[in-house]
Every structure is written in structure tokens, then in C-alpha cells.
C-alpha positions in Angstrom: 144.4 98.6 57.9 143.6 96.3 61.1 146.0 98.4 62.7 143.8 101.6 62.1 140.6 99.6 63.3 142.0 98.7 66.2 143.3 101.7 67.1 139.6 103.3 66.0 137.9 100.2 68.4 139.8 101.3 71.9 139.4 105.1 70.8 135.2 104.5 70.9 135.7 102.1 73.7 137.5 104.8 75.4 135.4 107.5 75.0 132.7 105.2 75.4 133.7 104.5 79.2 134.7 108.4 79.5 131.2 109.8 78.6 129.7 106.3 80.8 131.9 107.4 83.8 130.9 111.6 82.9 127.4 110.5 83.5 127.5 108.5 86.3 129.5 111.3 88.2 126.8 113.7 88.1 123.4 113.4 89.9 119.6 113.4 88.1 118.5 116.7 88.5 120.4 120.1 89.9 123.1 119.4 92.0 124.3 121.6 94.8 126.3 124.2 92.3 123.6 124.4 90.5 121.0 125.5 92.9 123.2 127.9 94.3 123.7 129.8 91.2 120.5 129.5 90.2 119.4 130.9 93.9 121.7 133.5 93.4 120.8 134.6 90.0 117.2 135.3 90.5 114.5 135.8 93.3 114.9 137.3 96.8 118.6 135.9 97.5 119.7 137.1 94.0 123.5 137.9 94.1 123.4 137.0 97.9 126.0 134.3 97.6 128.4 136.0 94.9 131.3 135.4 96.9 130.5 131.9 98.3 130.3 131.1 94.2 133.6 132.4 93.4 135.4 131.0 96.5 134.3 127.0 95.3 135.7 128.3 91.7 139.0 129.4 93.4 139.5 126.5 96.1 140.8 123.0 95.1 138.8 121.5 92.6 137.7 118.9 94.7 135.2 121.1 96.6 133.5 121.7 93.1 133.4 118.1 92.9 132.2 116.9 95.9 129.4 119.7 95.4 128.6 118.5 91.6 128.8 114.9 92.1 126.5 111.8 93.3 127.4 111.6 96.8 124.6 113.2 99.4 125.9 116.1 101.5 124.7 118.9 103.9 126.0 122.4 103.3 125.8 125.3 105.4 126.3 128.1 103.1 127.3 131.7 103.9 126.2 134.9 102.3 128.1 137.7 100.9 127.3 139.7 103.9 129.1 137.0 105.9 132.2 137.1 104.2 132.1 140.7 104.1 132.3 140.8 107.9 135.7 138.9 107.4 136.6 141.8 104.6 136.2 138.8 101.7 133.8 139.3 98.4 133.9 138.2 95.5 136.9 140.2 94.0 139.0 139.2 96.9 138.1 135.8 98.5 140.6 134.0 95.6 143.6 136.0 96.9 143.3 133.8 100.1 145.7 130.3 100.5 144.1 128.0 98.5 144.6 125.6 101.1 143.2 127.2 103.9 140.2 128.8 101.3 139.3 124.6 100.6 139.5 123.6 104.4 137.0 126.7 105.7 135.0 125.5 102.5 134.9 121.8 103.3 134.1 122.9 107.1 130.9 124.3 106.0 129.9 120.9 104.4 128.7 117.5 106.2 128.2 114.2 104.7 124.6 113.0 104.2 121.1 115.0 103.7 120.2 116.9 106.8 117.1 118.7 106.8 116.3 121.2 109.4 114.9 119.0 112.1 117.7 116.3 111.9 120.4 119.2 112.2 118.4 120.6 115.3 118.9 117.0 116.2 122.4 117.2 116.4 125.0 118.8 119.2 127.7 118.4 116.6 128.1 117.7 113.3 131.1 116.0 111.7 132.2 118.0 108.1 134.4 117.2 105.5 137.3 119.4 106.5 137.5 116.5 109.6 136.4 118.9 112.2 133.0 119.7 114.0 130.0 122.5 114.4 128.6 122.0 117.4 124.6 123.2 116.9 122.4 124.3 119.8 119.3 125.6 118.6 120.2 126.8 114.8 123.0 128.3 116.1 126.4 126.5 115.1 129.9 126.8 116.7 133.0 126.5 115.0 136.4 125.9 116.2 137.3 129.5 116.9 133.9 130.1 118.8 132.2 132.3 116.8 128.9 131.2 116.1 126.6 130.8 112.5 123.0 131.3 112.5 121.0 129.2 110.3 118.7 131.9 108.6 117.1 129.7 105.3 116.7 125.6 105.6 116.1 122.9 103.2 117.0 124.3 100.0 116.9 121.2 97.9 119.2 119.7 95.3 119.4 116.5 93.5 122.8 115.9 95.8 122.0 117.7 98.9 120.5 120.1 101.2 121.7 123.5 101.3 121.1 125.8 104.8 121.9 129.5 104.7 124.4 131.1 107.5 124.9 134.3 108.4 128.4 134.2 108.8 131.5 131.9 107.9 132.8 129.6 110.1 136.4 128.6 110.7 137.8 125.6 111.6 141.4 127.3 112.7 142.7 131.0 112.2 144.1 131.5 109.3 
């Protein structure tokens, strides 16, 4: 009998600290993820970011994460019709290396809340994938040098700051 009350008091303390730790993961308010589905299920930019959804759901699952989580980031996220000019939608982006698919994800996210004005502050901006964009006047630079135009700012989340870009940049050829 003590044996099955012990084993009952670490099974509540465990999922005690499991459902503590759950909450304390995830921000007050919509995160990132959130807001982008939520942008792309209704209003002027519905089903404009179909395939930028489905590549966080087939990268590592750390980019979810990241996007889901407490910490504060920037994104820089492309639409459809910037994938599409690399061939990718939302049927296809999956097939890519999952490796490479999480790196050209984490290169379109930057550590911290950047509005607008403190990204046109910037000539380069340090992301997540380790690399840089260099910005000159909305217009960012990958790697490669093809170049990103910032076409919707500050789209607020509980997590972050989300900036539409009309296409995808790369931090290396695939």
C-alpha cells in the first residue's frame, strides 16, 4: 500500500512539473505559429503563406519550437508566390532535405523583436541559421545575392514580429 502511494505521489509530482514546464514553454497570447495561420486563414493574405506553414511542419522540429515558444524573435516570412518562383508549394516544399529545408528556415529568423524602423536600422542582421541579411532600405540580401523585399511590417505576436518577403532567401545553394 505505501508502495502504491508513493508511486501515485511522484506520478502527480511528475505530471505536475510536466504541465508547469508545458506552460512556461509557451508565451501569453498568440505566438508566431499562431498568427501566421491565423493570417493565412482569413482576411487579405488568406492562403498566402500555405507553403511557408507546411515547410515549419516538415523541417526539424526545433523551428516549430523556437516559433511557439517564450523566446522573442524577428521573422522575415515568405509567401507562396515566393516559393513558387523556386518551384516549392505546399505539396512539394517537404520533399526537400530536411536539413537544408530547417537551415533556409532558421535564415529567415533573427533573435529579438525588430519592428520596421529598427530593421531599416540595420546593414545586417544576424539569424538563427548563424548567417546574415544584409538590409539596405527594405531590401535584404542573402548569401547567394538575391535579394527579399519587405512588402508587410510589424505583424505582431505574443513572441515576435513577423515581416512579409517576397521571395526566400538562401543562406547557401542547395
Amino acid at each position: 500500500m505505501k508502495m502504491m502511494r508513493t508511486l501515485a505521489l511522484l506520478l502527480f509530482v511528475f505530471c505536475f512539473t510536466l504541465s508547469t514546464t508545458a506552460a512556461m514553454a509557451a508565451p501569453p497570447g498568440p505566438t508566431i505559429v499562431d498568427v501566421a495561420i491565423a493570417v493565412n486563414s482569413d482576411g487579405p493574405f488568406a492562403g498566402a503563406f500555405d507553403t511557408l506553414i507546411a515547410a515549419v511542419l516538415a523541417a526539424d522540429p526545433i523551428v516549430l519550437a523556437k516559433l511557439s515558444g517564450n523566446g522573442q524573435f524577428t521573422v522575415f516570412a515568405p509567401t507562396d508566390d515566393a516559393f513558387a518562383a523556386l518551384g516549392l508549394d505546399e505539396t512539394n516544399v517537404g520533399t526537400l532535405d530536411q536539413d537544408f529545408l530547417t537551415d533556409v528556415l532558421l535564415y529567415h529568423v533573427a533573435r529579438g523583436r525588430l519592428y520596421a524602423e529598427d530593421v531599416l536600422d540595420k546593414e545586417r542582421i544576424r539569424t538563427l541559421q548563424r548567417g546574415f541579411l544584409f538590409q539596405d532600405g527594405g531590401t535584404l540580401t542573402d548569401n547567394l545575392d538575391r535579394e527579399a523585399n519587405i512588402i508587410v511590417t510589424d505583424v505582431e505576436a505574443a513572441n515576435g514580429i513577423i515581416h512579409a518577403i517576397d521571395a526566400v532567401v538562401l543562406p547557401y545553394a542547395p
